[in-house]
N, CA, C and O atoms as a DFTB+ gen file, in Angstrom:
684 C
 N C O
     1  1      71.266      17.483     187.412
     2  2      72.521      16.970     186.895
     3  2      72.596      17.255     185.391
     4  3      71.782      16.836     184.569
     5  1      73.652      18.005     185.128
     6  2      74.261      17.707     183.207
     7  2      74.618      16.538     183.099
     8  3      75.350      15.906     183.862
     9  1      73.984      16.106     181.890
    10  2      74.454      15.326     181.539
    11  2      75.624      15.255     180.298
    12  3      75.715      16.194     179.507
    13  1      76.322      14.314     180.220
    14  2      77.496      14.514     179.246
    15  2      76.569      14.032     177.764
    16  3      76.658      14.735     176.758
    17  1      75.929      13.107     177.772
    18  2      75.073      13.038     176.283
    19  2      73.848      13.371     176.160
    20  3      72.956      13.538     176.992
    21  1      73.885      13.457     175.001
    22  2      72.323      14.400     174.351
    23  2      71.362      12.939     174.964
    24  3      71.353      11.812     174.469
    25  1      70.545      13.475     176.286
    26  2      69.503      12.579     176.713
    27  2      68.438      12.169     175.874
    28  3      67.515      11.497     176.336
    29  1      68.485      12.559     174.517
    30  2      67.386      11.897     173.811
    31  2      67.738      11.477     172.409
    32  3      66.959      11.480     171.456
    33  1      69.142      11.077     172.394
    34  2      69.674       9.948     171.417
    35  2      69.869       9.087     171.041
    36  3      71.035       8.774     171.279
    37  1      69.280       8.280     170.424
    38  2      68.978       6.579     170.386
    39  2      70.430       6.026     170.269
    40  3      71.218       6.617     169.530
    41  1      70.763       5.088     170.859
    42  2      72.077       3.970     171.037
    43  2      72.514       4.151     169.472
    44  3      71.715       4.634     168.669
    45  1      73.940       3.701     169.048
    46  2      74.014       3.658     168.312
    47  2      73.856       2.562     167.206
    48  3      73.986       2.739     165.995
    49  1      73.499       1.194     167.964
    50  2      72.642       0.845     166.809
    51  2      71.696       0.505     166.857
    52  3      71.312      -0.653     166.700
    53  1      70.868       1.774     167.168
    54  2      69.372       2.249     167.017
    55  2      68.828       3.261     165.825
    56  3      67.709       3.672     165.515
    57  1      70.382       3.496     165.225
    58  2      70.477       5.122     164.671
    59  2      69.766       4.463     163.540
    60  3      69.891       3.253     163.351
    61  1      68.900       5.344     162.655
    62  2      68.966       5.351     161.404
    63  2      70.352       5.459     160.658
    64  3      71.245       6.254     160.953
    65  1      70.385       4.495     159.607
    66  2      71.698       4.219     158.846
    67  2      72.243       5.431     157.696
    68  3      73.350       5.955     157.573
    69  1      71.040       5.610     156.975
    70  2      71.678       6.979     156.424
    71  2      71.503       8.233     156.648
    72  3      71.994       9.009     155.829
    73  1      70.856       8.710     157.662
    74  2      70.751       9.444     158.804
    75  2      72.556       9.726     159.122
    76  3      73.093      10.792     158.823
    77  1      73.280       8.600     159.745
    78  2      74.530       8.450     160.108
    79  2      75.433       8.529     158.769
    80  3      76.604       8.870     158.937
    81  1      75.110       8.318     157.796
    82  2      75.937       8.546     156.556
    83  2      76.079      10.182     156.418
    84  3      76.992      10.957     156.700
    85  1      74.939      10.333     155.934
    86  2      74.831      12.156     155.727
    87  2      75.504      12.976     156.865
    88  3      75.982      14.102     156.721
    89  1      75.471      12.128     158.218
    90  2      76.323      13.255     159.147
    91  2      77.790      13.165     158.691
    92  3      78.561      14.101     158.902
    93  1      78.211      11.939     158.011
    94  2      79.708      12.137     157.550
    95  2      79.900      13.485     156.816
    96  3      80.882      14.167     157.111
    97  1      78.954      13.945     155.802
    98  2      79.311      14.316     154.698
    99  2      79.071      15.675     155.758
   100  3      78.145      16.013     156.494
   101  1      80.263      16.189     155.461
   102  2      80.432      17.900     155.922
   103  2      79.685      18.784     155.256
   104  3      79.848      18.662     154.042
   105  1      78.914      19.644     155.562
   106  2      77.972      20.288     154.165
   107  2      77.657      21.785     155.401
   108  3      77.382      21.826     156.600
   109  1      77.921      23.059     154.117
   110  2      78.010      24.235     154.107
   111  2      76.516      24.494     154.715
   112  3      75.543      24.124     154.057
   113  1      76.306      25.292     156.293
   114  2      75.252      25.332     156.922
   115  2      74.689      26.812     156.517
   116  3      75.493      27.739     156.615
   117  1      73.436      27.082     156.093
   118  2      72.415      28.128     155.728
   119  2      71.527      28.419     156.298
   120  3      70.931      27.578     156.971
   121  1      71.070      29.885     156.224
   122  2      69.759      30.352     156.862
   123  2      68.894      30.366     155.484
   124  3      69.415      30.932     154.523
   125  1      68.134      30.019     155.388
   126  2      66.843      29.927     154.531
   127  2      65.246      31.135     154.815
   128  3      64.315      30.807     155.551
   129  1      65.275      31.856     154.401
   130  2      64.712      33.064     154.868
   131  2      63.280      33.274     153.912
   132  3      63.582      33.281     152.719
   133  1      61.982      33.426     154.122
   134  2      60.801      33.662     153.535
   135  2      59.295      34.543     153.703
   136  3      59.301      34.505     154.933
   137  1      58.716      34.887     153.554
   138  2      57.980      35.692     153.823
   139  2      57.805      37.119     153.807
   140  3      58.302      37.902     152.998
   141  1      57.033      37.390     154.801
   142  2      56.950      39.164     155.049
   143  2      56.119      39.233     156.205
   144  3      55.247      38.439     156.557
   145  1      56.681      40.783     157.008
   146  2      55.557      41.025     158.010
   147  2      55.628      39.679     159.273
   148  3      56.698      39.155     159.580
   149  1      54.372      39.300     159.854
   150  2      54.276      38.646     160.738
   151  2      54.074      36.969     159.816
   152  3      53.869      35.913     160.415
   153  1      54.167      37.061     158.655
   154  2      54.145      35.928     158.057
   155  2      55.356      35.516     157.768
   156  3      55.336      34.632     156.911
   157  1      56.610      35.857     158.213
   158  2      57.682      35.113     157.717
   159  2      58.399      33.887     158.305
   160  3      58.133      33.675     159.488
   161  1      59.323      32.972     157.668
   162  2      60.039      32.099     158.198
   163  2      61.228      31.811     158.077
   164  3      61.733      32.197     157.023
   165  1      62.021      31.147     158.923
   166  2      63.439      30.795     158.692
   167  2      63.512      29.566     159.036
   168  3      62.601      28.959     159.598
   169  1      65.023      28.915     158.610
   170  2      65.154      27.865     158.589
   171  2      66.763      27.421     158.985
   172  3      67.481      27.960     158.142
   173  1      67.428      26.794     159.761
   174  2      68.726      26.413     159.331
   175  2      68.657      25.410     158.229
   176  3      67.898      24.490     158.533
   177  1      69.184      25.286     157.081
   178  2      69.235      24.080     156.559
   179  2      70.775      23.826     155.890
   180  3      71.454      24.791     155.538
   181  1      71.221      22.530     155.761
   182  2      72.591      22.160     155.133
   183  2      72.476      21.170     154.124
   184  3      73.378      20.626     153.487
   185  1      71.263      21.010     154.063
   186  2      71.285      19.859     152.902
   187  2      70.664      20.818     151.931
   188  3      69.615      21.410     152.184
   189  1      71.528      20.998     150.492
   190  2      71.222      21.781     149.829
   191  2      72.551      21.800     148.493
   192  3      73.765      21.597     148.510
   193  1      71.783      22.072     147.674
   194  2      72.761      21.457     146.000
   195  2      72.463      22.905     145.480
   196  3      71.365      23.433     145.657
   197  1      73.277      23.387     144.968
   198  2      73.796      24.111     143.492
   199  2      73.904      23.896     142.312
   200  3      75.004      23.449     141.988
   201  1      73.020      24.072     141.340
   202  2      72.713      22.984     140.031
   203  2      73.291      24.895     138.797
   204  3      72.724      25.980     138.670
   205  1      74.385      24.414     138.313
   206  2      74.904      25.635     137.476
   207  2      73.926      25.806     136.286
   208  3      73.689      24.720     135.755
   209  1      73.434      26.617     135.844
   210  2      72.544      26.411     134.556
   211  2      71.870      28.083     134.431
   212  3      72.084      29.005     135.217
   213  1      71.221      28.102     133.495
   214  2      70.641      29.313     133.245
   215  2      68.896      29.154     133.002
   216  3      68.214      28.618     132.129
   217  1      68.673      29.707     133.913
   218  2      68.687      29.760     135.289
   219  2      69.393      28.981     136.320
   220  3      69.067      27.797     136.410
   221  1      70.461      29.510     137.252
   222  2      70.746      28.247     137.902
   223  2      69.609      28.125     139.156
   224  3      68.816      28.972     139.567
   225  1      69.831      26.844     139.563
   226  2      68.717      25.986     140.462
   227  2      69.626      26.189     142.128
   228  3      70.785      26.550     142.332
   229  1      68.709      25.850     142.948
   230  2      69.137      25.531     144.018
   231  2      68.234      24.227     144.788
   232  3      67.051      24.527     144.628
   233  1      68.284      23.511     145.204
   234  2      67.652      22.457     145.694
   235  2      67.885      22.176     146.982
   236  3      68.873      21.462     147.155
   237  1      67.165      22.579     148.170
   238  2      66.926      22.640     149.589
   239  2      66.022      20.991     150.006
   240  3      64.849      20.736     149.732
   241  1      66.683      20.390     150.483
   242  2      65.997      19.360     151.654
   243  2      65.475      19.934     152.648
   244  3      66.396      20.423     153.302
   245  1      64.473      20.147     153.132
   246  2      63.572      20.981     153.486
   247  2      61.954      19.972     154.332
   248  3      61.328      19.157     153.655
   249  1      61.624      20.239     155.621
   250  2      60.770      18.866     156.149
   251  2      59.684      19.336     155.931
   252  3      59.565      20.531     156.201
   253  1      58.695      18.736     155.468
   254  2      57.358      18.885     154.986
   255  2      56.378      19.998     156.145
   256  3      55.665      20.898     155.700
   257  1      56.458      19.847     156.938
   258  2      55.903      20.109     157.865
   259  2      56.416      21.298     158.803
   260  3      56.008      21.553     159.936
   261  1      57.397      21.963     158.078
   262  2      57.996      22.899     158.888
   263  2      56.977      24.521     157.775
   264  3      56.465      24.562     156.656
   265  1      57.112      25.334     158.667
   266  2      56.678      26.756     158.171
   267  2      57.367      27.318     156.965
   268  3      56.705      27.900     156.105
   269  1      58.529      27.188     156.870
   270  2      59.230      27.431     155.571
   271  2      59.062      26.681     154.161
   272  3      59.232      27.034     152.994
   273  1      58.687      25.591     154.728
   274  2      57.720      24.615     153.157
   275  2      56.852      25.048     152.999
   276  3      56.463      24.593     151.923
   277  1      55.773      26.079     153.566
   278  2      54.731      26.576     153.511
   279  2      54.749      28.295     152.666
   280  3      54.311      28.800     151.632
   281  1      55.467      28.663     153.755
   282  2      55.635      30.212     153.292
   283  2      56.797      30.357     151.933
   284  3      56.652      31.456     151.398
   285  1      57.507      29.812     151.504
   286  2      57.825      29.732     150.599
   287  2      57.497      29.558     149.381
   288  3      57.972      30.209     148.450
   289  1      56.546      28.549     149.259
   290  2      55.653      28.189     147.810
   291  2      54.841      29.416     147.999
   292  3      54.962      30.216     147.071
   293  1      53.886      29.845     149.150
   294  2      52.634      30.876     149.257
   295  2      53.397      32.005     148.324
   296  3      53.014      32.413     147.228
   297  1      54.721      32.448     149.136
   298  2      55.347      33.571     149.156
   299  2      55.899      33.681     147.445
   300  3      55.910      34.745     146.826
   301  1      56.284      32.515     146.943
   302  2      56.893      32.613     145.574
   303  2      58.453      32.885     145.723
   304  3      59.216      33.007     144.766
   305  1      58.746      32.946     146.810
   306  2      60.504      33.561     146.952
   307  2      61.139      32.933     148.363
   308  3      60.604      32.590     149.417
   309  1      62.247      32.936     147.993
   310  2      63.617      32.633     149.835
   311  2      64.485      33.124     149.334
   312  3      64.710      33.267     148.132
   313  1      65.227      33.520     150.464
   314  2      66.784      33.798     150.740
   315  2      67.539      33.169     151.329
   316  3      67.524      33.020     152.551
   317  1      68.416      32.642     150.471
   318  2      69.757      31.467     151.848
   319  2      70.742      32.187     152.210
   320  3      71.383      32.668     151.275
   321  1      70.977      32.352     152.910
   322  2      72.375      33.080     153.830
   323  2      73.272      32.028     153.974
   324  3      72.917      30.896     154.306
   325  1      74.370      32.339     153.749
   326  2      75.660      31.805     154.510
   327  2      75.955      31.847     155.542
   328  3      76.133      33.017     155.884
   329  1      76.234      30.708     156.801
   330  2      76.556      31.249     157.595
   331  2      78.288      30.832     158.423
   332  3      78.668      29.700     158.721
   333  1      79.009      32.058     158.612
   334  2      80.288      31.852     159.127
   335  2      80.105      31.187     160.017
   336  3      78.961      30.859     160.330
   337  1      80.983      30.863     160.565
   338  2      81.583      30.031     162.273
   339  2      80.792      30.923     163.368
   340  3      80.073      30.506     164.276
   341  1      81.071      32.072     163.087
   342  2      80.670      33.336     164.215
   343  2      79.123      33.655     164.359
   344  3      78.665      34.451     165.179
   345  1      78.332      32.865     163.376
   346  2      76.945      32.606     163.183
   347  2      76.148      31.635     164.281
   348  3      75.014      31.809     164.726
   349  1      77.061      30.587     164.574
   350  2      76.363      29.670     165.209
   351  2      75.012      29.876     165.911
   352  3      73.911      29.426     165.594
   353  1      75.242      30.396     166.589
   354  2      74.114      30.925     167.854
   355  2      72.722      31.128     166.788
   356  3      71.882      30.255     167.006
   357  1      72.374      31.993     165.819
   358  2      72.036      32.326     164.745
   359  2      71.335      31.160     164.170
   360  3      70.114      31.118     164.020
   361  1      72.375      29.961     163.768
   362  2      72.246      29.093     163.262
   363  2      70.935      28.419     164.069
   364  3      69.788      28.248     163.656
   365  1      71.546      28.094     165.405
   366  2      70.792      26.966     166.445
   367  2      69.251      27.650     166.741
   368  3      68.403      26.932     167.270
   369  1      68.950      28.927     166.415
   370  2      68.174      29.369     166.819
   371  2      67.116      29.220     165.612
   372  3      65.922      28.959     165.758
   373  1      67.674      29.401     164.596
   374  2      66.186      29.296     163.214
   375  2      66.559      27.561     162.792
   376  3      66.245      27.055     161.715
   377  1      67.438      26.690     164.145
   378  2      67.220      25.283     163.777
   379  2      66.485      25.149     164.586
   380  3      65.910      24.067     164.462
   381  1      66.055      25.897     165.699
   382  2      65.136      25.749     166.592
   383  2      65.401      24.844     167.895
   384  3      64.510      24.366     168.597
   385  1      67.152      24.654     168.145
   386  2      67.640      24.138     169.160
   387  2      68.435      25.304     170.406
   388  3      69.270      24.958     171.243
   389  1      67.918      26.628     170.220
   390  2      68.083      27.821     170.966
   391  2      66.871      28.480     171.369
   392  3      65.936      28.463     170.569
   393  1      66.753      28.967     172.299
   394  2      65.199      29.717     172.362
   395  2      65.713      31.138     172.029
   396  3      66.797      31.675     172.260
   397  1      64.364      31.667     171.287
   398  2      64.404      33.205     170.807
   399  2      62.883      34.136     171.528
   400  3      61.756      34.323     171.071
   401  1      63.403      34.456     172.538
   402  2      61.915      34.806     173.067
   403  2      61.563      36.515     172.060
   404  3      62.363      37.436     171.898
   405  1      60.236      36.428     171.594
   406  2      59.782      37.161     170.962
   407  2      59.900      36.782     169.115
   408  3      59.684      37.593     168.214
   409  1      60.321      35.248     168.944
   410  2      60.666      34.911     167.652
   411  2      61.412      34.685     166.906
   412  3      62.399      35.211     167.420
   413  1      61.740      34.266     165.996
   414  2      62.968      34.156     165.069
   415  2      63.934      35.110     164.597
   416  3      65.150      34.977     164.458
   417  1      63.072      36.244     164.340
   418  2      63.752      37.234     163.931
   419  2      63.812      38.022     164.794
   420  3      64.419      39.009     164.380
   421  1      63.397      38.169     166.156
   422  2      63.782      38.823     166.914
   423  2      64.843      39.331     167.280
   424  3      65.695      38.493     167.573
   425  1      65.300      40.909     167.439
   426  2      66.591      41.353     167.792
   427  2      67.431      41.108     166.900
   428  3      68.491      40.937     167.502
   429  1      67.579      40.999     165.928
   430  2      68.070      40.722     164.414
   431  2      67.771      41.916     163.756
   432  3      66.655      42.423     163.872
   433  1      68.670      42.430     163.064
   434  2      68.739      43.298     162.109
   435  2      68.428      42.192     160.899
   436  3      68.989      41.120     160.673
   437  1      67.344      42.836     160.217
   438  2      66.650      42.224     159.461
   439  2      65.851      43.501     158.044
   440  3      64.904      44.285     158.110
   441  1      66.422      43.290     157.378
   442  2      65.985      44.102     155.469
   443  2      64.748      43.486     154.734
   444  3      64.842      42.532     153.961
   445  1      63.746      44.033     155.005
   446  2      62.912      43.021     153.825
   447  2      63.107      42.845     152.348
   448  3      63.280      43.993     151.939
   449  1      63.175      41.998     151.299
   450  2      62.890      42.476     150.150
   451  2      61.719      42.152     149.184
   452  3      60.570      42.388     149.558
   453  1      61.904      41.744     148.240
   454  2      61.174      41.263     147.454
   455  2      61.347      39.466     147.471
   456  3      60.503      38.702     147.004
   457  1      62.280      39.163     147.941
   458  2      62.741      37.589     148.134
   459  2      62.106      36.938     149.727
   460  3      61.611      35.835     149.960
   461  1      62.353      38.088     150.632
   462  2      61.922      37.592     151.985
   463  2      62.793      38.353     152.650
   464  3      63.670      39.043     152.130
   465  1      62.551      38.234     153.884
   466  2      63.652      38.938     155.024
   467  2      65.103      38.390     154.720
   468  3      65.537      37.254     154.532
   469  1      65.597      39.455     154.740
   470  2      67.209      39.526     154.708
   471  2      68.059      39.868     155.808
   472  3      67.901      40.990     156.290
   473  1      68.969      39.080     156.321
   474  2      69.345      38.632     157.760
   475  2      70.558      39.790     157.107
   476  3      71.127      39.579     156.036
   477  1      70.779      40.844     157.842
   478  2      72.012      41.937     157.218
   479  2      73.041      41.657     157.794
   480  3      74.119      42.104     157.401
   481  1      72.933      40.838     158.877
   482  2      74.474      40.565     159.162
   483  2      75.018      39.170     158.890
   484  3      76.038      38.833     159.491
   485  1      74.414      38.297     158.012
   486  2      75.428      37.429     156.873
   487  2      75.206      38.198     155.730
   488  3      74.210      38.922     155.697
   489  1      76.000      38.153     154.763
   490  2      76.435      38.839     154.081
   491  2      76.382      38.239     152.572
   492  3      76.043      38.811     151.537
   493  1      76.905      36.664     152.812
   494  2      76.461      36.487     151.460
   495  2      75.061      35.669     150.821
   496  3      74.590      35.010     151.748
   497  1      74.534      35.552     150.013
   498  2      73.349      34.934     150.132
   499  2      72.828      35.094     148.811
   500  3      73.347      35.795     147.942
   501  1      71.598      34.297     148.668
   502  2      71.518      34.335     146.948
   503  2      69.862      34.377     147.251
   504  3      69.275      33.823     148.180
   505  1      69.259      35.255     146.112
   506  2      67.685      35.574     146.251
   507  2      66.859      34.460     145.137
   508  3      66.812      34.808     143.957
   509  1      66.508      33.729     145.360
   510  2      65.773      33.021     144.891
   511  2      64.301      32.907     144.219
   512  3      63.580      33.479     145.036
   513  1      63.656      32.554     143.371
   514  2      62.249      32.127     143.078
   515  2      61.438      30.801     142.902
   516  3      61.621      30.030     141.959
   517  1      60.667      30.641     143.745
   518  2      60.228      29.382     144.251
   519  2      59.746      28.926     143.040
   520  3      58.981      29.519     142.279
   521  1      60.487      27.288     142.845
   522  2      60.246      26.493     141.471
   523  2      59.274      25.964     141.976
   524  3      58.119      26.382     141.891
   525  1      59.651      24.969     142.566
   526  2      58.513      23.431     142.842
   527  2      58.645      22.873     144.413
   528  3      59.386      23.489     145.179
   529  1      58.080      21.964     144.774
   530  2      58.186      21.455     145.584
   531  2      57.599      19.762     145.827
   532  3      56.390      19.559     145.722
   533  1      58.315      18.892     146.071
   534  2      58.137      17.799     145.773
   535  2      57.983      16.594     147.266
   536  3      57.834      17.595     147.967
   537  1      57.902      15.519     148.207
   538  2      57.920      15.015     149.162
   539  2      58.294      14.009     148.875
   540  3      57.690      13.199     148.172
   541  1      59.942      13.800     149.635
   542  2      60.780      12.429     148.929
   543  2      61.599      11.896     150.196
   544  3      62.577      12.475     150.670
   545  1      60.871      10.325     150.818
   546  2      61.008      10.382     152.019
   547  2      60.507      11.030     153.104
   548  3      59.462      11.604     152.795
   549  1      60.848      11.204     154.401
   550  2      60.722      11.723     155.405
   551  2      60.790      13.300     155.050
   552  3      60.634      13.988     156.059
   553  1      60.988      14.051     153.843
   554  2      61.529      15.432     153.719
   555  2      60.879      15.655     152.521
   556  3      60.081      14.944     151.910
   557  1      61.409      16.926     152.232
   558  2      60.981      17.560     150.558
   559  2      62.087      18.177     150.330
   560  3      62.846      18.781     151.088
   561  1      62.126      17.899     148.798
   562  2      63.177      18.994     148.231
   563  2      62.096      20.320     147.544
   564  3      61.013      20.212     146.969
   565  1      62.749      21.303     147.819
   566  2      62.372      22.785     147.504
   567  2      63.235      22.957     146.277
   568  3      64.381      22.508     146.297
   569  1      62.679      23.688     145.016
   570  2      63.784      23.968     144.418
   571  2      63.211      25.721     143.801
   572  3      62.121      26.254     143.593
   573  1      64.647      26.123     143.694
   574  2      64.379      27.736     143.353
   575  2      65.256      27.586     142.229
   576  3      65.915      26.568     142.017
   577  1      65.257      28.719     141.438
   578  2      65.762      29.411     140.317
   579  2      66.392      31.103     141.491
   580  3      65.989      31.883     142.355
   581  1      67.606      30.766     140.634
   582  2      68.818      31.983     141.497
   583  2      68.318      33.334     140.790
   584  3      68.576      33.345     139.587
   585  1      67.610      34.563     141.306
   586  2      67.644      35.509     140.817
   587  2      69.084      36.035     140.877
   588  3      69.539      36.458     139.815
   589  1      69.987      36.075     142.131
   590  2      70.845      36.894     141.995
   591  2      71.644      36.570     143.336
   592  3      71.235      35.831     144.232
   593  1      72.676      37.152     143.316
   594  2      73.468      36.694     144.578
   595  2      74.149      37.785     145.121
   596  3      74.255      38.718     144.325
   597  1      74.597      37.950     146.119
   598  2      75.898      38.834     146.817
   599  2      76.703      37.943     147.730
   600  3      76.182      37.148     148.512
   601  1      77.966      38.112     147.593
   602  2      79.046      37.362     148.563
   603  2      79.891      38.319     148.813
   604  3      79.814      39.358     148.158
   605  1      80.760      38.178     149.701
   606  2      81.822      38.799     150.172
   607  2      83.123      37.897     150.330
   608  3      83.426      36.764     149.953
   609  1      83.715      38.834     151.005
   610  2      85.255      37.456     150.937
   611  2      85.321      36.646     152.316
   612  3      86.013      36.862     153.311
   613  1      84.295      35.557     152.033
   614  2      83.673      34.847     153.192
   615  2      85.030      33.941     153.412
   616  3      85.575      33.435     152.431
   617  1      85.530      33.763     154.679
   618  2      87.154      32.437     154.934
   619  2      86.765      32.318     155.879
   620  3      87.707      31.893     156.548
   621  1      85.674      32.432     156.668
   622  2      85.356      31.237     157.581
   623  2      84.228      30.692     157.556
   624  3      83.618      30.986     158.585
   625  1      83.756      30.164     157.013
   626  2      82.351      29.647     156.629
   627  2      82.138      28.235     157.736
   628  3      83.106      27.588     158.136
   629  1      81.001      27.986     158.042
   630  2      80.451      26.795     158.713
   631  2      80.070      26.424     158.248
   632  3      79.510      26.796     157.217
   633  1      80.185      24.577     159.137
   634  2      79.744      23.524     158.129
   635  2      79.043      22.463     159.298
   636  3      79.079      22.869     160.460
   637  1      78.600      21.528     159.115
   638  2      77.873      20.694     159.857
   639  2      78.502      19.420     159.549
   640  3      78.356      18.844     158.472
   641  1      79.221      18.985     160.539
   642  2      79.530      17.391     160.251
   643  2      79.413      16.663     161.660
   644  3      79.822      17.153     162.713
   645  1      78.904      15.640     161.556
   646  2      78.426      14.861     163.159
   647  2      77.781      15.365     163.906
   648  3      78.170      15.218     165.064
   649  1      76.661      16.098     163.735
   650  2      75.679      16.793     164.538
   651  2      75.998      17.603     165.101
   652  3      75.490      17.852     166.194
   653  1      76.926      18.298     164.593
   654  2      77.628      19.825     165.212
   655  2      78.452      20.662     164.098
   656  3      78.894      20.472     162.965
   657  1      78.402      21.802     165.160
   658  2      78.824      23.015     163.986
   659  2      80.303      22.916     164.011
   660  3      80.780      22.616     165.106
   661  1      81.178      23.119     162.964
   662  2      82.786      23.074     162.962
   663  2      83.157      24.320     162.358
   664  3      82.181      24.989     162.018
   665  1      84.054      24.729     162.171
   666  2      85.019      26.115     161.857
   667  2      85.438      25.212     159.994
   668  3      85.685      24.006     160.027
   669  1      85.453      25.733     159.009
   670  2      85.861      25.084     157.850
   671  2      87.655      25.690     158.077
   672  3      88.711      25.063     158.000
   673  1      87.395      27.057     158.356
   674  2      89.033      28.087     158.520
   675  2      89.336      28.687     157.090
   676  3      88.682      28.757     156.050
   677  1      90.509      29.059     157.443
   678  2      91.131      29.911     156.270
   679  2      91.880      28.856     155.585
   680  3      92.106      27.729     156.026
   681  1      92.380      29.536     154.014
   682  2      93.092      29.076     153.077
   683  2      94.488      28.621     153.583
   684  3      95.307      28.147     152.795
């Protein structure tokens, strides 16, 4: 039998409280990209700040215990991708709620650089250098310094609000 709800969701007032806050807040969903070779990692992540400055910063919420908190500091570098609406699938898969048989990057057109693997079919994305890393709460914030960026004329971008992916749309 399908079921109509996610069978392993606590009642709702079981939920963690700001757990349920943060799903209000709509926030721009990313691939987080690191490594090289058979050492690399990805990540979906949406919790993530833009700090303008020179150097500007980026600051990733990021779970202690995942491979990308790891290979990132080792590595010294990430790449965040943007990802459109048309990404999803993409998305669920380096959130690790899709199976990818043969891996993450599997069947992916994939660029290495000097930052980490570069996912070639999002398009915009900013190359980073691994600042610090800190454990605050249940998570860590990651923070990089922006080497450099490329965008395109992204109008449909995805976003995450209520535990699912939404369409943001056009102007």
């Amino acid at each position: 039998m399908i079921h109509s709800e996610h069978p392993f969701q606590p009642d709702p007032a079981d939920r963690e409280q700001a757990r349920r806050f943060r799903g209000r807040l709509a926030a721009g969903v990313t691939i987080v990209t690191a490594g090289s070779g058979s050492g690399r990692a990805g990540l979906t992540v949406s919790s993530l700040l833009v700090v303008q400055g020179e150097p500007a910063e980026v600051h990733l919420v990021v779970g202690p215990t995942t491979d990308l908190w790891d290979i990132a500091a080792e590595s010294g570098h990430f790449v965040i991708h943007i990802c459109r609406y048309e990404d999803r699938q993409v998305a669920e898969v380096f959130a690790g709620l899709s199976p990818s048989p043969g891996g993450l990057f599997a069947g992916m057109a994939v660029q290495e650089s000097q930052w980490g693997p570069v996912l070639t079919e999002l398009p915009d994305r900013a190359f980073c250098r691994f600042e610090s890393r800190d454990e605050v709460g249940w998570s860590g914030v990651v923070v990089g310094l922006i080497d450099g960026v490329e965008v395109s004329d992204l109008d449909d971008p995805m976003v995450h609000f209520r535990s699912g992916y939404r369409r943001l749309g056009t102007r």
